[in-house]
N, C-alpha and C positions, 0 to 999 in steps of 0.2 A: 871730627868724629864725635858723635852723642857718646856719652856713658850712661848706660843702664844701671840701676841701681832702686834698691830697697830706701827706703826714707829714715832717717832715725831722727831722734827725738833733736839734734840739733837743726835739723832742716826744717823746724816747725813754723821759723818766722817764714821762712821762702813760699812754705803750703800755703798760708795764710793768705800771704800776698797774692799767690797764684791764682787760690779759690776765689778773692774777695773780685781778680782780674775776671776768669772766667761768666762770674754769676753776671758779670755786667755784657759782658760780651755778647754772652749767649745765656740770657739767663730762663727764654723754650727749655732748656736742652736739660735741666738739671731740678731735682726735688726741692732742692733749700734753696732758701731765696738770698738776695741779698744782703739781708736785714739779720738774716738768723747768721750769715756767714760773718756779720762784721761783732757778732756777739761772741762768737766764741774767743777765748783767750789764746794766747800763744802756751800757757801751761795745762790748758784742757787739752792742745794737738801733742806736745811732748809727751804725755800721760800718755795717750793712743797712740803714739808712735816709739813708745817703749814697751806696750804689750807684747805678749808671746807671739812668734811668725804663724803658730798652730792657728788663732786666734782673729788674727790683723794685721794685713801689712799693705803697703802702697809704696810702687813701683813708680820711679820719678826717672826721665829722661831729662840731663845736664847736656848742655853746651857749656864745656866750660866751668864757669860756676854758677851758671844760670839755671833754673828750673824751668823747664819749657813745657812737659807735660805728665800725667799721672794718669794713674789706673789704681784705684784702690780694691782692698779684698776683707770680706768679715765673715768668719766662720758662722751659721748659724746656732743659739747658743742653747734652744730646747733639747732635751734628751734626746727626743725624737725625729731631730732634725738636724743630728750633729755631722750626718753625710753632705749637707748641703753648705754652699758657700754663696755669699752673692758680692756680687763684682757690681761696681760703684764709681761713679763721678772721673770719667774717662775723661779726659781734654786732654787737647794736642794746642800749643797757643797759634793763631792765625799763619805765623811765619813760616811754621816748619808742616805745615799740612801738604798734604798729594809725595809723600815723602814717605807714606808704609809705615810711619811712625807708629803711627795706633797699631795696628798690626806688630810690627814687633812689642810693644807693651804689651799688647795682651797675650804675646804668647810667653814672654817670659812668666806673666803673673800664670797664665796656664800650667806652665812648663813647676813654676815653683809648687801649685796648688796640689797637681798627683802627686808629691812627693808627701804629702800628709796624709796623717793612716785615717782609715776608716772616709776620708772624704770623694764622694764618686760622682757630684752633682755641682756646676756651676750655674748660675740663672742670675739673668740682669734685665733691665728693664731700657728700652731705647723709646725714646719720643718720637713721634711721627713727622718732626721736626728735622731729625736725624737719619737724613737719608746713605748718607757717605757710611757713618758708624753701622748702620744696618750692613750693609754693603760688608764692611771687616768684619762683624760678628757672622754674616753665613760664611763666609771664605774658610773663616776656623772652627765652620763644623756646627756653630750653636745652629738648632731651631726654634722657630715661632709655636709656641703654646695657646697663646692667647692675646687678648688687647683688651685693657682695661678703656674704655670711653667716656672722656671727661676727668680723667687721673686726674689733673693738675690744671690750676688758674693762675694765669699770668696776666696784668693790666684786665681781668674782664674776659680773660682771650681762655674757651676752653682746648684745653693739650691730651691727645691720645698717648698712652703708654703701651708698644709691646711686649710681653712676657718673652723671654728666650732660657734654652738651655742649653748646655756641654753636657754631655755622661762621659766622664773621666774614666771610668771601667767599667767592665761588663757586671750587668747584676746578677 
């Protein structure tokens, strides 16, 4: 059975490994690229993975002691933007996919997100790459806003971004 859980600052080397896994995998599917992922430190992720849960957090599915997949979450941090949240850098690793995983990850991260005050908006962005993940994100409700064209270059190659949202409470 998977464990569900929040990541903390000691699971920083597993992110790491996870992300640097991912961005090769599927590196359509994601903003940062390889390059910037093998840049960051393992003391840059424990810093971010000791912030406040108000703030930032990222939901990690274990096998075990293994990290198989994440969903991360960043408060938006403008005054005027402090309703919104945006959800981040989803994978589920090859093995454990058609398995509802992602689906349960984001609703736990949903599930933990209403529990913060004043937050009533979650929005993510899915590549056009990402047809499965669109699939989980309308199932739990988000809708299409818009589509960014041409977001993102990979090898040369241009990548469309959808805009999606959750309204977590009524306004």
């Amino acid at each position: 059975m998977l464990e569900l859980r929040n990541l903390t600052s000691d699971d920083a080397e597993m992110l790491k490994n996870l992300r640097l896994f991912c961005m090769q995998e599927s590196p359509t599917r994601f903003s940062s690229s390889l390059n910037e992922e093998r840049q960051r430190t393992i003391d840059s992720l424990q810093a971010s993975l000791s912030k406040s849960r108000a703030e930032f957090f990222i939901v990690g599915a274990f096998d075990r002691d293994q990290l198989v997949a994440i969903a991360g979450f960043t408060r938006q941090r403008a005054e005027k933007a402090l309703h919104k949240g945006d959800i981040w850098g989803v994978y589920v690793m090859p093995d454990y996919r058609r398995n509802k995983l992602a689906g349960r990850l984001m609703e736990n991260l949903i599930d933990q997100a209403r529990e913060l005050d004043g937050l009533s908006t979650l929005l993510l962005k899915v590549t056009g790459h990402s047809i499965p993940a669109r699939h989980v994100y309308l199932a739990l409700g988000f809708i299409s806003f818009g589509c960014e064209v041409d977001s993102l270059r990979v090898d040369g190659k241009s990548i469309d971004e959808e805009f999606m949202r959750l309204e977590l409470t009524a306004r």
